[in-house]
MARDRENTI-72257 format. One record per residue: residue in one letter; x, y, z of N, C-alpha, C, O, CB in turn. Coordinates in nm, 2 decimals, decimal comma, padded with zeros to 4 digits. Glycine has a CB too. Example, Ala and Ser with C-alpha at 12.3 -4.5 7.8 and 13.67 -1.06 7.14 Angstrom:
# MARDRENTI-72257
code/n_x/n_y/n_z/ca_x/ca_y/ca_z/c_x/c_y/c_z/o_x/o_y/o_z/cb_x/cb_y/cb_z
A/01,32/-00,57/00,78/01,23/-00,45/00,78/01,32/-00,33/00,78/01,42/-00,33/00,85/01,13/-00,45/00,90
S/01,28/-00,22/00,71/01,37/-00,11/00,71/01,29/00,00/00,79/01,34/00,11/00,80/01,41/-00,06/00,57
***
This chain:
# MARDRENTI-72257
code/n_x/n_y/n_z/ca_x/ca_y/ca_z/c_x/c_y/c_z/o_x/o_y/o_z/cb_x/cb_y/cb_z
X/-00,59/10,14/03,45/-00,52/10,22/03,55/-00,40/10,28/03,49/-00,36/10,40/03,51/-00,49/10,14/03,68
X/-00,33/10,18/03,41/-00,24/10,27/03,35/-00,21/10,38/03,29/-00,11/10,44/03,31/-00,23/10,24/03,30
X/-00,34/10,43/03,17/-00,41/10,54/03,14/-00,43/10,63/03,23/-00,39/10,74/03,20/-00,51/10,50/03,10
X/-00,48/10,63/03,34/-00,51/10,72/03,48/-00,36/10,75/03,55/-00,33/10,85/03,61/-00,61/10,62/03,61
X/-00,28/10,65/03,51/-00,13/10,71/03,60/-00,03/10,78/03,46/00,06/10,86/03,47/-00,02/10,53/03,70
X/-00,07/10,72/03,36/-00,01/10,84/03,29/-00,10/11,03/03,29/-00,04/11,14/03,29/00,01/10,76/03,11
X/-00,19/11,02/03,29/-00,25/11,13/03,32/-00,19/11,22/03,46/-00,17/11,34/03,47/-00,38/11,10/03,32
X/-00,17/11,12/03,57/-00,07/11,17/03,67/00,01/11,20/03,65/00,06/11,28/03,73/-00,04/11,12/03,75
X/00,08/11,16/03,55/00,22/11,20/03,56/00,21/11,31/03,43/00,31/11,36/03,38/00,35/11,05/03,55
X/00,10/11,33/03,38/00,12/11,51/03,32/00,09/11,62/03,41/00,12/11,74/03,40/00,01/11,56/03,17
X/00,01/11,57/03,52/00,00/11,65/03,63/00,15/11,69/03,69/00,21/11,80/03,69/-00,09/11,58/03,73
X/00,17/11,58/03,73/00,29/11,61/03,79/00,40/11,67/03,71/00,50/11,70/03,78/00,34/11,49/03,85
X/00,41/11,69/03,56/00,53/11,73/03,51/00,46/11,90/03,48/00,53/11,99/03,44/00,59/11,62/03,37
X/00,30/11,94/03,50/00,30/12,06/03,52/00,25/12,13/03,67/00,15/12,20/03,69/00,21/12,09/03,41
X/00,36/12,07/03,78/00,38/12,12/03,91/00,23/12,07/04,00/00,19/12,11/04,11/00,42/12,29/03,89
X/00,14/11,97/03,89/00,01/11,98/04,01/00,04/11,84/04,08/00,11/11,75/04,04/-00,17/12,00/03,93
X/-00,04/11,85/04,21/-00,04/11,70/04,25/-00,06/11,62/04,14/-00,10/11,68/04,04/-00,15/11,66/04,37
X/-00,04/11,48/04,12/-00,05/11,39/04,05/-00,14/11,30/04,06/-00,13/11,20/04,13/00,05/11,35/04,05
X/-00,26/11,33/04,00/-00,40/11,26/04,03/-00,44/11,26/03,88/-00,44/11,36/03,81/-00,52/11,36/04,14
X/-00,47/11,14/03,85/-00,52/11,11/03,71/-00,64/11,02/03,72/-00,66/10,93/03,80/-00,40/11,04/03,63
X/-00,74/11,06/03,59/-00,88/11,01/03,60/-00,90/10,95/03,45/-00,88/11,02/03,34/-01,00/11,13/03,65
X/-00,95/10,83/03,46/-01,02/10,80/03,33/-01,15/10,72/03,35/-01,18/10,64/03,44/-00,93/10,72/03,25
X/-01,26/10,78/03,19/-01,37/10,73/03,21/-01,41/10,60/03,14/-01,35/10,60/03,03/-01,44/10,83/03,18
X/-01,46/10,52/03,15/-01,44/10,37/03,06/-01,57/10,34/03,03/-01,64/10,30/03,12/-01,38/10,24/03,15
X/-01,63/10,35/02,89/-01,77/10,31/02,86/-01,75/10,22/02,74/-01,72/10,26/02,63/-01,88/10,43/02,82
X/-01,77/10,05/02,78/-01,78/09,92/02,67/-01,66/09,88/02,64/-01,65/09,82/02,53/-01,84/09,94/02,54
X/-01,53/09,92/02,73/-01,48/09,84/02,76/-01,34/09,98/02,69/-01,22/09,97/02,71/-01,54/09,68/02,72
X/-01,40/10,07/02,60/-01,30/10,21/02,58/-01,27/10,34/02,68/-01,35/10,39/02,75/-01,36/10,29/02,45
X/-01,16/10,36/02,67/-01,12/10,50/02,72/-01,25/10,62/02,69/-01,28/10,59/02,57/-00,97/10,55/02,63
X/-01,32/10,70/02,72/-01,41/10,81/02,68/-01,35/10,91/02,72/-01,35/11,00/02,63/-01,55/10,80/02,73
X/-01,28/10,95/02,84/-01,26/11,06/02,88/-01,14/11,09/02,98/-01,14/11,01/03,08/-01,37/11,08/02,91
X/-01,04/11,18/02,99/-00,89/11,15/03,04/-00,91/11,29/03,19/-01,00/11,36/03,14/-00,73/11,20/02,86
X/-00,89/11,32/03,26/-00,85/11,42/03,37/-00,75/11,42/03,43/-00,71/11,31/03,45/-00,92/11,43/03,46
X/-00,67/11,52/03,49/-00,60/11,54/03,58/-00,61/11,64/03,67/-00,69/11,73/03,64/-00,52/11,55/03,53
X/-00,56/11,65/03,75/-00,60/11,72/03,84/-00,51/11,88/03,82/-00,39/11,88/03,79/-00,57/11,62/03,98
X/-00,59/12,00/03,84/-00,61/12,12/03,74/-00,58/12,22/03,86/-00,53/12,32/03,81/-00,77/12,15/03,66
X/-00,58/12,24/03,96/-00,64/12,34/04,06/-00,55/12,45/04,08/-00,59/12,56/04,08/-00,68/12,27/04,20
X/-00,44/12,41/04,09/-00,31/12,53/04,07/-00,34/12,61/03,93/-00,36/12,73/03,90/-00,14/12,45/04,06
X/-00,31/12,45/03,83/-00,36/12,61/03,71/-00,47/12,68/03,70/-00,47/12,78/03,63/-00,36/12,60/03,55
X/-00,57/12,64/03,75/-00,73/12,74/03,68/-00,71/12,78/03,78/-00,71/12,90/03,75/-00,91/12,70/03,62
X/-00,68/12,78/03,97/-00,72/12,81/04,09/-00,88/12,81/04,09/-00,96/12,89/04,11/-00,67/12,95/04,13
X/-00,90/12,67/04,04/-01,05/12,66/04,11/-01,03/12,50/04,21/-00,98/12,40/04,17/-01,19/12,64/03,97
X/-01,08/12,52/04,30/-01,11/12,40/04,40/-01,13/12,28/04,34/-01,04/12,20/04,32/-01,22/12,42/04,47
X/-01,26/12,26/04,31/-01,31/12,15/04,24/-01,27/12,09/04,12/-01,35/12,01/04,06/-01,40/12,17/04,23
X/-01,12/12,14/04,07/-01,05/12,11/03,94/-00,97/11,96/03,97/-00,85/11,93/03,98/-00,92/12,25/03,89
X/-01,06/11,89/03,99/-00,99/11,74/04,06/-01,00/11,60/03,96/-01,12/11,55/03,96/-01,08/11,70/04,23
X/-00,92/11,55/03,89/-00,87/11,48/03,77/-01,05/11,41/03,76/-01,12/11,40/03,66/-00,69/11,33/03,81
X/-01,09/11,37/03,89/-01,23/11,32/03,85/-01,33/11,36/03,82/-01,42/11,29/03,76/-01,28/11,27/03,92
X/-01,35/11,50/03,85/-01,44/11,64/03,83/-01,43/11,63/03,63/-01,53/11,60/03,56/-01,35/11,82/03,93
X/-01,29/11,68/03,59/-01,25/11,64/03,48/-01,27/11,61/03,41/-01,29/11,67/03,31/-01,20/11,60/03,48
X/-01,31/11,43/03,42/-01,32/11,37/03,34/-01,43/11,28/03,32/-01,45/11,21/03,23/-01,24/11,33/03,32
X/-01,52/11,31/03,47/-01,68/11,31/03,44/-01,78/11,40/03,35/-01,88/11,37/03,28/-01,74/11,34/03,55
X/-01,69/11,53/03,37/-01,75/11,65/03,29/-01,71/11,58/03,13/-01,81/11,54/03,06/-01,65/11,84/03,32
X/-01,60/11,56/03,09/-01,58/11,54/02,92/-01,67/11,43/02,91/-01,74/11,42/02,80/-01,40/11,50/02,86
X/-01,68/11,32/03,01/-01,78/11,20/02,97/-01,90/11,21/02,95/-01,97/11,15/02,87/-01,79/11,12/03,05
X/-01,95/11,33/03,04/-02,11/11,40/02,99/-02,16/11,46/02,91/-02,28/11,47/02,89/-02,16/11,46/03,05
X/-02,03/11,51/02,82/-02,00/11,58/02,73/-02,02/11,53/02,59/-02,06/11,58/02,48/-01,89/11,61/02,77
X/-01,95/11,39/02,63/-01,93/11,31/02,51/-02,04/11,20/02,50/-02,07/11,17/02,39/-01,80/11,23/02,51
X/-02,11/11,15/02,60/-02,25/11,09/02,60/-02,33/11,16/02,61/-02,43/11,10/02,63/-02,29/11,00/02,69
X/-02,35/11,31/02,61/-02,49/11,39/02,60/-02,58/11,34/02,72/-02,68/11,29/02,69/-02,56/11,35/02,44
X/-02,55/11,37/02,86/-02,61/11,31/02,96/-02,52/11,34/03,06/-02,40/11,31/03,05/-02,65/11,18/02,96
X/-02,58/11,38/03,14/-02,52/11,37/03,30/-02,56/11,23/03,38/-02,55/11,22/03,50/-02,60/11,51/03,39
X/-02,61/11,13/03,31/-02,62/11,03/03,39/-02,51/10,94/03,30/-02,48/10,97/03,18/-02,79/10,97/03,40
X/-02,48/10,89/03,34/-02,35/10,79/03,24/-02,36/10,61/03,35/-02,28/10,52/03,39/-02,09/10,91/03,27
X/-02,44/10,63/03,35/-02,44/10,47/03,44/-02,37/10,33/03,38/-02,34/10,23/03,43/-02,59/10,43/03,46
X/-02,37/10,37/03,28/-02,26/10,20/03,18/-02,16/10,26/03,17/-02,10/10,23/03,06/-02,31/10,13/02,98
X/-02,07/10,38/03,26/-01,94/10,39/03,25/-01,86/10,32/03,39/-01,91/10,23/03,46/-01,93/10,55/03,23
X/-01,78/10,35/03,39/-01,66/10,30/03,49/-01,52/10,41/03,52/-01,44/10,45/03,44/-01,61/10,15/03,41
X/-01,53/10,42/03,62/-01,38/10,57/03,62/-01,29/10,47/03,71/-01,31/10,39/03,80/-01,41/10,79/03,74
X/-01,14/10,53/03,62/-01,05/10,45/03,70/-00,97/10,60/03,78/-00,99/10,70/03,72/-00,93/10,34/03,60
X/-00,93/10,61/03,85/-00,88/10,70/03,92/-00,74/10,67/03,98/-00,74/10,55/04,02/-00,98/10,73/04,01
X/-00,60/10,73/04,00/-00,48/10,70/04,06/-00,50/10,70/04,23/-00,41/10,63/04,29/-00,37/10,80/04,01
X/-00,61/10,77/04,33/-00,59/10,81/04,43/-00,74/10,76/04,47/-00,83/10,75/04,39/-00,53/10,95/04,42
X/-00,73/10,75/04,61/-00,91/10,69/04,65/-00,94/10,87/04,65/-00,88/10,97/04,68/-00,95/10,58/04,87
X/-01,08/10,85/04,59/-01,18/10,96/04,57/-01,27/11,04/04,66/-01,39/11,01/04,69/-01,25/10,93/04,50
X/-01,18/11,20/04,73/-01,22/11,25/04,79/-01,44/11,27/04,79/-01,52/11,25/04,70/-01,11/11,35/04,77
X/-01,46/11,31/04,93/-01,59/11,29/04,91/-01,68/11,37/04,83/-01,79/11,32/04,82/-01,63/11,29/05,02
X/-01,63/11,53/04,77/-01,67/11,57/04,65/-01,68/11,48/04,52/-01,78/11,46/04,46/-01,58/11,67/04,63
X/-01,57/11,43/04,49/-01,52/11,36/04,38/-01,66/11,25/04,41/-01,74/11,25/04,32/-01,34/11,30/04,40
X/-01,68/11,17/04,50/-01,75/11,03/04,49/-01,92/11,11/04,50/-02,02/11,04/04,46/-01,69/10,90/04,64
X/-01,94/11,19/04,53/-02,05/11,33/04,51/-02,09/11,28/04,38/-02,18/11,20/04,35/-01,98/11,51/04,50
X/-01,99/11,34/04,29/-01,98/11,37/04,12/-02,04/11,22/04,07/-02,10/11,21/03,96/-01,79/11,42/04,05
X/-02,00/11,13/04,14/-01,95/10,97/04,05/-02,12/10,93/04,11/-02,20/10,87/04,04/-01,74/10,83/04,13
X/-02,14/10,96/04,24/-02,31/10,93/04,27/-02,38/10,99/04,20/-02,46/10,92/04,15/-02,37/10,95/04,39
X/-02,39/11,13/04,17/-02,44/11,18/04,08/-02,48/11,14/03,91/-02,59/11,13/03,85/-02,37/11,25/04,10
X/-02,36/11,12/03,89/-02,33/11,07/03,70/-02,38/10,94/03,72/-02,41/10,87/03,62/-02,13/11,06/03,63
X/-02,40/10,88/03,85/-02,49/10,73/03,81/-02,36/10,63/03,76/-02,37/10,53/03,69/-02,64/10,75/03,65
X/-02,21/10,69/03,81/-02,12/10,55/03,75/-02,15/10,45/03,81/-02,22/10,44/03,91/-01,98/10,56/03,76
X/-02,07/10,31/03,73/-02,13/10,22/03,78/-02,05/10,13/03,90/-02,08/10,05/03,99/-02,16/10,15/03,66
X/-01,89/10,19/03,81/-01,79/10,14/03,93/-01,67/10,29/03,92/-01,66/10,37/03,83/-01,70/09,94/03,89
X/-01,60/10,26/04,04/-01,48/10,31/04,04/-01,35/10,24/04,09/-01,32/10,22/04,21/-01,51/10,41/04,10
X/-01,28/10,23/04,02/-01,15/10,14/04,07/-01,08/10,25/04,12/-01,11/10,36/04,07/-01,06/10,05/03,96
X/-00,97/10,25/04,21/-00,91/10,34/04,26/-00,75/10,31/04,30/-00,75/10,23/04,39/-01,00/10,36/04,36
X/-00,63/10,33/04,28/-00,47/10,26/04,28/-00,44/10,29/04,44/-00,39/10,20/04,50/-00,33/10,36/04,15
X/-00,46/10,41/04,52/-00,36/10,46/04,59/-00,49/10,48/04,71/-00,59/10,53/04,67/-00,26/10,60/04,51
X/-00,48/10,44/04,84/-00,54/10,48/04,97/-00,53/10,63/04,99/-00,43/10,70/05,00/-00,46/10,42/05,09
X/-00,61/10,66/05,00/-00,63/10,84/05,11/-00,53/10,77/05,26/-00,58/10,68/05,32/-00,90/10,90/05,19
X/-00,43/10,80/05,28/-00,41/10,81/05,38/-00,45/10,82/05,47/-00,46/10,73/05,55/-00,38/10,85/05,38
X/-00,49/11,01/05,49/-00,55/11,08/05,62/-00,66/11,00/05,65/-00,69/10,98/05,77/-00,60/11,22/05,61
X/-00,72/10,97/05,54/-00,88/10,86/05,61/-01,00/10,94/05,58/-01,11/10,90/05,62/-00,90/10,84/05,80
X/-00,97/11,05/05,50/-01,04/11,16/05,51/-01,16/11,13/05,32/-01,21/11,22/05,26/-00,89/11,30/05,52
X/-01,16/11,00/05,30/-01,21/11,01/05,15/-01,36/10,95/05,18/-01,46/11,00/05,11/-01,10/10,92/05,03
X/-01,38/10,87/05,26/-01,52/10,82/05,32/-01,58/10,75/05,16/-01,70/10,76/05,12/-01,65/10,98/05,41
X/-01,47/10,68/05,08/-01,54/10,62/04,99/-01,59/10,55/04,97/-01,65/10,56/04,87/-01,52/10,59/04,94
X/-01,59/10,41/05,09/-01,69/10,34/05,11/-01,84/10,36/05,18/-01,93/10,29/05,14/-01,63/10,27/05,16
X/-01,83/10,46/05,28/-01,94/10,52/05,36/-02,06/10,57/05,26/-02,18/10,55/05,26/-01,87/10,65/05,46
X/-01,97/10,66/05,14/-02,04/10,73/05,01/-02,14/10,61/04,92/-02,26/10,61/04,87/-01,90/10,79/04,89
X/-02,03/10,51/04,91/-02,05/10,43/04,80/-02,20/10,31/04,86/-02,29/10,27/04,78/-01,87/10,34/04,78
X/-02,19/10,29/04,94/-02,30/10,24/05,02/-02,46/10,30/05,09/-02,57/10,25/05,13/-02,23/10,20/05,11
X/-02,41/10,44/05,09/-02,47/10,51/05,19/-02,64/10,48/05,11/-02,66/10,46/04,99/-02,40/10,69/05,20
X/-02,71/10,48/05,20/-02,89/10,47/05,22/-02,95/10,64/05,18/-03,07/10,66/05,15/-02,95/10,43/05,42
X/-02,85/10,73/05,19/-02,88/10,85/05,19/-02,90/10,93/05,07/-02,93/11,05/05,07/-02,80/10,89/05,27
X/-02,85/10,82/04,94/-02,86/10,87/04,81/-02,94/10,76/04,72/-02,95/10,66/04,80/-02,72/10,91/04,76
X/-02,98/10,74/04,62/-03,04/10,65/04,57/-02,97/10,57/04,46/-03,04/10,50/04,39/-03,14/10,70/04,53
X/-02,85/10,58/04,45/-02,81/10,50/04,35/-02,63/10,48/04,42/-02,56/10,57/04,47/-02,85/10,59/04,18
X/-02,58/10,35/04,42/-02,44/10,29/04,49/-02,37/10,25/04,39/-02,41/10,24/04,27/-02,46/10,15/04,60
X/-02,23/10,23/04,42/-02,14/10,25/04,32/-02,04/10,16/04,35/-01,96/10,19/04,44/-02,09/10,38/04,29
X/-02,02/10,04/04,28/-01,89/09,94/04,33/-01,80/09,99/04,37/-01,79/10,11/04,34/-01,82/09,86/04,23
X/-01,70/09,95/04,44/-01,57/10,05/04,46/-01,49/09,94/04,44/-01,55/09,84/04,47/-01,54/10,13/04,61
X/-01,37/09,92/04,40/-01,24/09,82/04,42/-01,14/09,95/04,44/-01,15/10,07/04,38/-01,19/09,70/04,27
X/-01,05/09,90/04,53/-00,95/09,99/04,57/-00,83/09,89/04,57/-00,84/09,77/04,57/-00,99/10,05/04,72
X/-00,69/09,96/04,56/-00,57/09,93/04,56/-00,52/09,84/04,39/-00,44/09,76/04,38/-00,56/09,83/04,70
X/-00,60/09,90/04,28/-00,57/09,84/04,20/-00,40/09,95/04,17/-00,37/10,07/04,19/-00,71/09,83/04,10
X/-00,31/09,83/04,12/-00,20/09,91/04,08/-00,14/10,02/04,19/-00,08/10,12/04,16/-00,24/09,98/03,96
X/-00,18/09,95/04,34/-00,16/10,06/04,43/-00,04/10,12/04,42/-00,04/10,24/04,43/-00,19/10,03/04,55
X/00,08/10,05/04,42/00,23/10,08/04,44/00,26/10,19/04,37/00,29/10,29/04,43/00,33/09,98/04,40
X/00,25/10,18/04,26/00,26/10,23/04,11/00,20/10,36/04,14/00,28/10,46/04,11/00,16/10,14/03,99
X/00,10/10,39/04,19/-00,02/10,49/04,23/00,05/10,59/04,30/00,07/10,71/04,27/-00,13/10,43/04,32
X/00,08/10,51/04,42/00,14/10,61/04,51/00,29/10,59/04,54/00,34/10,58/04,65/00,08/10,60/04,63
X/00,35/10,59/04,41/00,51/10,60/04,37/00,51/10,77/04,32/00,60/10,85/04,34/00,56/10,48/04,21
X/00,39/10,79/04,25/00,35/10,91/04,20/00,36/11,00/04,27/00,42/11,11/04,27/00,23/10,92/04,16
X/00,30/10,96/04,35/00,26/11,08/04,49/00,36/11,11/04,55/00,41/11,23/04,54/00,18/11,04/04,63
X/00,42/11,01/04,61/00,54/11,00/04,71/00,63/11,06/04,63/00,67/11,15/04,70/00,58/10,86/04,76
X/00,70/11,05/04,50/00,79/11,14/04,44/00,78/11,32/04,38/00,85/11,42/04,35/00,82/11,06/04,33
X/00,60/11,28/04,40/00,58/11,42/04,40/00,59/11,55/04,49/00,59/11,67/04,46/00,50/11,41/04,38
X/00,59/11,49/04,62/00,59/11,55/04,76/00,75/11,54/04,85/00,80/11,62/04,93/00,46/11,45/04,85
X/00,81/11,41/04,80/00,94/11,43/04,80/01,04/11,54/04,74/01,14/11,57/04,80/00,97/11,33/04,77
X/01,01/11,58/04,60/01,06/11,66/04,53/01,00/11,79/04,58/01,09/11,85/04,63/01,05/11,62/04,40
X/00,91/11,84/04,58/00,84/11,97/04,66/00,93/11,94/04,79/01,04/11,97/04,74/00,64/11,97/04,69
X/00,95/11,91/04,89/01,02/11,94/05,03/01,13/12,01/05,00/01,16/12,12/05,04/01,06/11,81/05,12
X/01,24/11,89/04,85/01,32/11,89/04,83/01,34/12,05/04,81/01,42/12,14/04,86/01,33/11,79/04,75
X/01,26/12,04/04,74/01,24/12,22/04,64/01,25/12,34/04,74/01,33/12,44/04,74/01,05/12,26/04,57
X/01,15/12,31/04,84/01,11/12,43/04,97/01,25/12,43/05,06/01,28/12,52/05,14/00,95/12,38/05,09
X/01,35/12,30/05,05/01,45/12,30/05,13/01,54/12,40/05,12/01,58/12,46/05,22/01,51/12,20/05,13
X/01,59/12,43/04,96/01,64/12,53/04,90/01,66/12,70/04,90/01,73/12,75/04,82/01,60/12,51/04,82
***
C-alpha cells in the first residue's frame, strides 16, 4: 500500500485527486497508476484503469489472475468492472468511498459474473485518506481566494 500512496501523492502534486494503484504478481510490484483524468480529460483515466492496462501489457494477457492490486481509495464500480474482468485475484483497498457509491463488495461477490475477487478494505486506511482529505482541503482553500 505504500507504493499505491506514494503514487497518490504524484497525483496529488500534479493537481489530480490523489488515487494511486499498484499491480502485485509473486509477491513484486508489476505495474504503478494514478489517477490521470484532468490531464488526458478522459473519464476512465482512474489510477486502477492504469495500472491494469501496464499489467496486461507486461504479462501479455488480459487475464492476470495470479496478480493482486493494491489501490489508496475503495474501487469505484467501473474500476472493480476492470479488476472482474482481468481475473485479479485480490484487491486490498486503504480509504472507504464515503458516498457509498463504490458497491465493492456487491461486485466482488456478485452471481452475475463468473469469476469473484477477495476484497480487504481499510488497509493503511488513515494514511489513505490523509491524502484525500488534504487534497480537498487545499482546493476549497484555493477556490476561497
Amino acid at each position: 500500500m505504500k507504493a499505491a500512496l506514494k503514487c497518490a501523492r504524484k497525483a496529488f502534486e500534479e493537481g489530480e485527486v490523489p488515487i494511486g494503484a499498484v499491480v502485485v504478481c509473486d509477491g513484486k510490484i508489476i505495474s504503478r497508476g494514478y489517477n490521470k483524468r484532468t490531464k488526458k480529460q478522459i473519464a476512465t483515466a482512474h489510477a486502477e484503469i492504469e495500472a491494469i492496462e501496464k499489467a496486461c501489457k507486461k504479462l501479455k494477457s488480459w487475464r492476470i489472475p495470479e496478480c493482486e492490486i493494491y489501490v489508496t481509495l475503495e474501487p469505484c464500480p467501473m474500476c472493480m468492472g476492470a479488476m472482474l474482468n482481468a481475473r485479479i485475484k485480490k484487491v486490498y483497498f486503504g480509504a472507504y468511498e464515503a458516498k457509498g457509491r463504490s458497491m465493492t463488495e456487491q461486485l466482488a461477490e456478485s452471481n452475475l459474473v463468473n469469476h469473484r475477487i477477495e476484497v480487504e478494505g481499510g488497509v493503511m486506511q488513515s494514511e489513505c485518506a490523509d491524502v484525500l482529505s488534504s487534497f480537498f482541503s487545499e482546493m476549497r482553500e484555493r477556490t476561497k481566494k
